[in-house]
PDB file as gemmi writes it, atoms N, CA and C in Angstrom:
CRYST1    1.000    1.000    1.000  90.00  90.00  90.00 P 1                      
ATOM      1  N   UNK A   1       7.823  -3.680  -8.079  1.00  0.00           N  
ATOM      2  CA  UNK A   1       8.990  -4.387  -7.585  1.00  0.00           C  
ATOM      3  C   UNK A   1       8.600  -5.791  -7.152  1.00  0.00           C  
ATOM      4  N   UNK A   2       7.990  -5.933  -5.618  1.00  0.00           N  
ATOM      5  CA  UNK A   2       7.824  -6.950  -5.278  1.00  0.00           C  
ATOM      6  C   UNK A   2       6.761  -7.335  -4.871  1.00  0.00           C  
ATOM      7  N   UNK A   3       6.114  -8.101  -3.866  1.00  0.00           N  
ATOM      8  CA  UNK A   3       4.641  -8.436  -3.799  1.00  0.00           C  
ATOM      9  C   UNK A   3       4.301  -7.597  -2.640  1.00  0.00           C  
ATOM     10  N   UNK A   4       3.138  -7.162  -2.091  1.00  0.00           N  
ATOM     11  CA  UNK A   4       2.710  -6.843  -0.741  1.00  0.00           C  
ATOM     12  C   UNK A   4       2.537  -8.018  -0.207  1.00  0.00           C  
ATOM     13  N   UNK A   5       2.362  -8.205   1.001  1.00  0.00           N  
ATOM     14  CA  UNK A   5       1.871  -9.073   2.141  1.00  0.00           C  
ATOM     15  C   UNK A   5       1.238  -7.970   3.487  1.00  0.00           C  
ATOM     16  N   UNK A   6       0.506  -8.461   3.424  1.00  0.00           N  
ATOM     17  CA  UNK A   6      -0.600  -8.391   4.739  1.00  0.00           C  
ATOM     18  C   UNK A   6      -0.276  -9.860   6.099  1.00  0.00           C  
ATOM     19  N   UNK A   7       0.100  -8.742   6.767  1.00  0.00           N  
ATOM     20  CA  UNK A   7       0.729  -9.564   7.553  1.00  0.00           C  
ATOM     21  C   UNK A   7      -0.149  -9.785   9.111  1.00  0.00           C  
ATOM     22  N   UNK A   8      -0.308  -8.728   9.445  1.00  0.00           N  
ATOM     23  CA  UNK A   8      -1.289  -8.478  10.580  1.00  0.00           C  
ATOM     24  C   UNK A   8      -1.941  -6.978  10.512  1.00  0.00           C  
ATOM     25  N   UNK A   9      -3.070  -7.505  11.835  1.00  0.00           N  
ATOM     26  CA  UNK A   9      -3.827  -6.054  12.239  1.00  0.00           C  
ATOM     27  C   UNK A   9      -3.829  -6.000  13.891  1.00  0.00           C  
ATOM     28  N   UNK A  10      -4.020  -4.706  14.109  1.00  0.00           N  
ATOM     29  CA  UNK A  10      -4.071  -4.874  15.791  1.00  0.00           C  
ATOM     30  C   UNK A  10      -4.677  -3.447  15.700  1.00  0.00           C  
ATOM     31  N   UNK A  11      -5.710  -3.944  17.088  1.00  0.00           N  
ATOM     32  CA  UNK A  11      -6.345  -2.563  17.653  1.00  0.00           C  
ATOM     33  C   UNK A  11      -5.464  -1.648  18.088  1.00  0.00           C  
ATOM     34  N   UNK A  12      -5.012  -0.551  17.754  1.00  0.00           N  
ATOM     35  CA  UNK A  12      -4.115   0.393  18.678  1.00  0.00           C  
ATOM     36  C   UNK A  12      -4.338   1.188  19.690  1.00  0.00           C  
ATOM     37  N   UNK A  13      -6.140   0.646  19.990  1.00  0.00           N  
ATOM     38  CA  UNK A  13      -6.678   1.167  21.516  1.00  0.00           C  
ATOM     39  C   UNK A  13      -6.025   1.056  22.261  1.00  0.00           C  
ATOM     40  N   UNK A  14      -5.417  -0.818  22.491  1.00  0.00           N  
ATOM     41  CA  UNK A  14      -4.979  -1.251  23.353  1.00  0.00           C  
ATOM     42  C   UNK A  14      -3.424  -0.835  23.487  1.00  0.00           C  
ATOM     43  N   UNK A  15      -2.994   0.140  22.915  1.00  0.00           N  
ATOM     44  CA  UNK A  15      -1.406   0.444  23.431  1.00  0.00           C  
ATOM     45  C   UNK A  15      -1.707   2.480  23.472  1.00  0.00           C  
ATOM     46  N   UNK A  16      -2.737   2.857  23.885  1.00  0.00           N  
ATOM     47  CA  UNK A  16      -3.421   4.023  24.162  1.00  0.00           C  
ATOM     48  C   UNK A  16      -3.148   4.190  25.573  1.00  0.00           C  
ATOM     49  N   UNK A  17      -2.919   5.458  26.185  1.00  0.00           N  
ATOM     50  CA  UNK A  17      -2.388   5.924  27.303  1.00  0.00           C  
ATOM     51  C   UNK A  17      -3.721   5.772  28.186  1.00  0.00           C  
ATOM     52  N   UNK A  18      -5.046   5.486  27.997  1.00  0.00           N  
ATOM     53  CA  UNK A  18      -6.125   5.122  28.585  1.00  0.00           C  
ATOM     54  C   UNK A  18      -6.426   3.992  28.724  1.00  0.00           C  
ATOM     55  N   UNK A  19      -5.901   2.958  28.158  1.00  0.00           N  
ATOM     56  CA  UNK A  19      -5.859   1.536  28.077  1.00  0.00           C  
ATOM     57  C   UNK A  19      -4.932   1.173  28.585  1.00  0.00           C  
ATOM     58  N   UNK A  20      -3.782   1.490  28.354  1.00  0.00           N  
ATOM     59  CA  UNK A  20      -2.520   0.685  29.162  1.00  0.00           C  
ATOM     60  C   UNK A  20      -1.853   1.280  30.156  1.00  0.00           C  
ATOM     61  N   UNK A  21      -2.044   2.840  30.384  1.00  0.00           N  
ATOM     62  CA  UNK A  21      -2.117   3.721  31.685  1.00  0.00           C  
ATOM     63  C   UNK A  21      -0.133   4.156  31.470  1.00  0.00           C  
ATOM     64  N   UNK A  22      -0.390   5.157  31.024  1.00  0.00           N  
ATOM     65  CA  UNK A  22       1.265   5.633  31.047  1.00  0.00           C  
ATOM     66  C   UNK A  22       2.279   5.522  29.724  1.00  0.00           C  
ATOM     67  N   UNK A  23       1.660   4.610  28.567  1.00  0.00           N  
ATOM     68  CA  UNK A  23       2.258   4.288  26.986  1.00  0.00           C  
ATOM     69  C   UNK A  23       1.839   5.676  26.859  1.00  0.00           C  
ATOM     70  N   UNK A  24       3.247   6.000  26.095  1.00  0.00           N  
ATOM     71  CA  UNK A  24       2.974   7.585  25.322  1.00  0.00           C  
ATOM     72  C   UNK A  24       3.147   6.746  23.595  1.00  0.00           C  
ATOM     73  N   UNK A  25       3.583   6.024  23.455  1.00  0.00           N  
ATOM     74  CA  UNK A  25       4.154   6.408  21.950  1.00  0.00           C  
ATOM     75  C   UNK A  25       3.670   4.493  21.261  1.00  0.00           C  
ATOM     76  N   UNK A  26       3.957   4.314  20.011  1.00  0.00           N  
ATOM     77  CA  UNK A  26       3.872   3.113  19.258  1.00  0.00           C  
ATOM     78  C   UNK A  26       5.284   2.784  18.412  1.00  0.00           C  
ATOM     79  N   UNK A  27       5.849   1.382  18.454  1.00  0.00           N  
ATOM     80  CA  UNK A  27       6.736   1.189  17.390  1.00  0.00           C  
ATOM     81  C   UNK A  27       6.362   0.082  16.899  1.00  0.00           C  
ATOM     82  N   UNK A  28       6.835   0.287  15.638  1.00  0.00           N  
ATOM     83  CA  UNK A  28       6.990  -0.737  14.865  1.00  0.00           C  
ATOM     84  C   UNK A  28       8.077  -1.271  14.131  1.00  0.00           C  
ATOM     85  N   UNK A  29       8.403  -2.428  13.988  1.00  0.00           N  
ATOM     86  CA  UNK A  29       9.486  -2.746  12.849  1.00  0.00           C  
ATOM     87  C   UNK A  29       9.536  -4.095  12.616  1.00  0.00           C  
ATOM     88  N   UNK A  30      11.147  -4.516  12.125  1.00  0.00           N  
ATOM     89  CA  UNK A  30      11.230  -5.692  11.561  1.00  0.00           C  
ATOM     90  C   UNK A  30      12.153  -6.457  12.604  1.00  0.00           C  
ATOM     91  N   UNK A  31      12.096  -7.645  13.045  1.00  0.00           N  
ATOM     92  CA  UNK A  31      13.174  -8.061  13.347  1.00  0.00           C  
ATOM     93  C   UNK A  31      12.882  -9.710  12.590  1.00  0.00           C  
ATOM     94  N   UNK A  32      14.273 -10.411  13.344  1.00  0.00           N  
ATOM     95  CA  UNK A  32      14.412 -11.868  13.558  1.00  0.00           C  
ATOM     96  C   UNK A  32      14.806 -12.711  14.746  1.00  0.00           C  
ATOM     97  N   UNK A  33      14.044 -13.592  14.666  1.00  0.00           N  
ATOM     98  CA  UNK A  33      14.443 -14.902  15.786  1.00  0.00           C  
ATOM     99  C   UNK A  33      15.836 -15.445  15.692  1.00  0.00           C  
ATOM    100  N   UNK A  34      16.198 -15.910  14.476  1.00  0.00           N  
ATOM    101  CA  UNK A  34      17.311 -16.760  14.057  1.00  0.00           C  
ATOM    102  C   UNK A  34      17.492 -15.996  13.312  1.00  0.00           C  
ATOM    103  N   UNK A  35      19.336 -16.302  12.897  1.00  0.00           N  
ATOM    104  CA  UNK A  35      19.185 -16.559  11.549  1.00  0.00           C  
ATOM    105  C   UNK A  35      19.888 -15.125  11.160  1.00  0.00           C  
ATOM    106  N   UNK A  36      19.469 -14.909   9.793  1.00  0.00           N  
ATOM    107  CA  UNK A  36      20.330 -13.995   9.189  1.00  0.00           C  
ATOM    108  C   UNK A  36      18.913 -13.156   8.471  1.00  0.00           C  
ATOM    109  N   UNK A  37      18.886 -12.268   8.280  1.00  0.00           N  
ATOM    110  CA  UNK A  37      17.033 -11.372   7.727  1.00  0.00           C  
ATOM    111  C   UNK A  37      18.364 -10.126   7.073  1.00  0.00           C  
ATOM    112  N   UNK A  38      17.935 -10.029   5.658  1.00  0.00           N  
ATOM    113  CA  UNK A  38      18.503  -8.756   4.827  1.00  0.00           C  
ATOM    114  C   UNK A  38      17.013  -8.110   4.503  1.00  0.00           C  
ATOM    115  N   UNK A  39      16.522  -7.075   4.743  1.00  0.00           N  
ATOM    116  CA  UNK A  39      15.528  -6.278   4.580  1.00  0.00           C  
ATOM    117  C   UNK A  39      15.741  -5.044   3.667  1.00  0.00           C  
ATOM    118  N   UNK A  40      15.253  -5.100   2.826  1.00  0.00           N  
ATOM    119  CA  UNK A  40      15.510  -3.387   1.434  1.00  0.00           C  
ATOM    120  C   UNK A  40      14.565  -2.484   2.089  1.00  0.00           C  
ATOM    121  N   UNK A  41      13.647  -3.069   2.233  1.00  0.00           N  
ATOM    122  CA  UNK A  41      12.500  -2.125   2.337  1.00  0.00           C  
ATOM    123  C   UNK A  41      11.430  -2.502   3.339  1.00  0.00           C  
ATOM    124  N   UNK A  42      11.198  -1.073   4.410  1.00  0.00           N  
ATOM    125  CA  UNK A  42      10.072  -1.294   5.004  1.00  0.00           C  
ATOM    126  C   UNK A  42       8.672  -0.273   5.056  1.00  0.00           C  
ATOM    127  N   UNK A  43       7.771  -0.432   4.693  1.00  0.00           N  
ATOM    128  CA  UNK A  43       7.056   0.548   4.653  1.00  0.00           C  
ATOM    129  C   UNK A  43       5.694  -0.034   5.383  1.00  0.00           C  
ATOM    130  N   UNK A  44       4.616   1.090   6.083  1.00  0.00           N  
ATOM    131  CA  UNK A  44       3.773   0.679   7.332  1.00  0.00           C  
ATOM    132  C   UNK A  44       2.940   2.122   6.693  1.00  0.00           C  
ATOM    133  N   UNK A  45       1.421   1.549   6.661  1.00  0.00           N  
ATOM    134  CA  UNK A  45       0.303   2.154   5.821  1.00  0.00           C  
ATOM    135  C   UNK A  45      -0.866   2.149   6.716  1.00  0.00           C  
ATOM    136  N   UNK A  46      -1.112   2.878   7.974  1.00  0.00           N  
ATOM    137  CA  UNK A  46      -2.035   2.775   8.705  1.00  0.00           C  
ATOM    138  C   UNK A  46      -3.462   2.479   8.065  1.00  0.00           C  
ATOM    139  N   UNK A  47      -4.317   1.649   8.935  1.00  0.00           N  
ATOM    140  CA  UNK A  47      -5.721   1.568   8.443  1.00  0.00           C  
ATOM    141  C   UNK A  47      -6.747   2.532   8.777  1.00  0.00           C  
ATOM    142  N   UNK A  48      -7.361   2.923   8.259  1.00  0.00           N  
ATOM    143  CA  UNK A  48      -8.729   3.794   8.586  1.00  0.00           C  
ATOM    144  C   UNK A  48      -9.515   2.831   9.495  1.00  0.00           C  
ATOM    145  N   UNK A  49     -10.033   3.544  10.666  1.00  0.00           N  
ATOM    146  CA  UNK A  49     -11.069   3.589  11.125  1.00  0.00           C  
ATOM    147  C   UNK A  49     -12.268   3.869  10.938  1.00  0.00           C  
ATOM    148  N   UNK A  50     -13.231   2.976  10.591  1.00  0.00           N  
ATOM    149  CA  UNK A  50     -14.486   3.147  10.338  1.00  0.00           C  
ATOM    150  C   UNK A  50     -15.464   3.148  10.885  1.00  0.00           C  
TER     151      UNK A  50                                                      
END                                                                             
């Protein structure tokens, strides 16, 4: 269909109920600042830890 983009990475230690004291859960999504955003598709492909 369309291209990937790699957009970011983040440690998810730091939103861990031992790190931030009381976070149970993680979200993710799409938004916008301005403006008008039509989105088809979102899809989120965790990274391995090595």
């Amino acid at each position: 269909m369309g291209e990937d983009y790699y957009l970011a990475t983040l440690d998810g230690r730091y939103l861990s109920t031992e790190v931030a004291g009381g976070f149970t859960g993680r979200v993710i999504g799409v938004y916008a600042t301005a403006g008008t955003v039509h989105v088809d598709w979102f899809d989120y492909e965790g990274a391995r830890s090595d």
